[in-house]
C-alpha positions in Angstrom: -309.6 -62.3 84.4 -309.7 -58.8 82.3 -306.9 -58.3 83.5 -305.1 -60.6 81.7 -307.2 -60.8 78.0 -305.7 -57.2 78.2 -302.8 -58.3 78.4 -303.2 -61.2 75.4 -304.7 -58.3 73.0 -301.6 -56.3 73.4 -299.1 -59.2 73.2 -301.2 -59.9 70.1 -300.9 -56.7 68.7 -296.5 -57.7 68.4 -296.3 -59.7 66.1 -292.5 -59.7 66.0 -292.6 -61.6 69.4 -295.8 -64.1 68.6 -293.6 -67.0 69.2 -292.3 -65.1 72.9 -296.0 -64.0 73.3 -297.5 -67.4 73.1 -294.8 -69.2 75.0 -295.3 -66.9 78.3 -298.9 -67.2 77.9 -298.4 -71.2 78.4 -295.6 -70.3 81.3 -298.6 -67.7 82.9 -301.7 -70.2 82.7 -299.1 -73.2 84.4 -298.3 -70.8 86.7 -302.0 -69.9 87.6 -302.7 -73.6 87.4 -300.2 -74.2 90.3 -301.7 -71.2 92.4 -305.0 -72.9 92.2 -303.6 -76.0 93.5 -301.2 -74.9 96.1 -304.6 -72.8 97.8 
């Protein structure tokens, strides 16, 4: 998805919020995980 390696290289580019950054990325990939499964 571009969409969302966009959206990794700008959360990247903070690195104040790495931590923050890296936690939603987890909470975003379960999240698509459970999409997948649900369909």
């Amino acid at each position: 998805m571009v969409v969302l390696q966009r959206l990794e290289k700008r959360m990247l580019s903070y690195k104040n919020t790495s931590t923050l950054t890296l936690s939603l990325l987890l909470l975003i990939k379960k999240f698509l995980q459970v999409l997948r499964f649900s369909l």
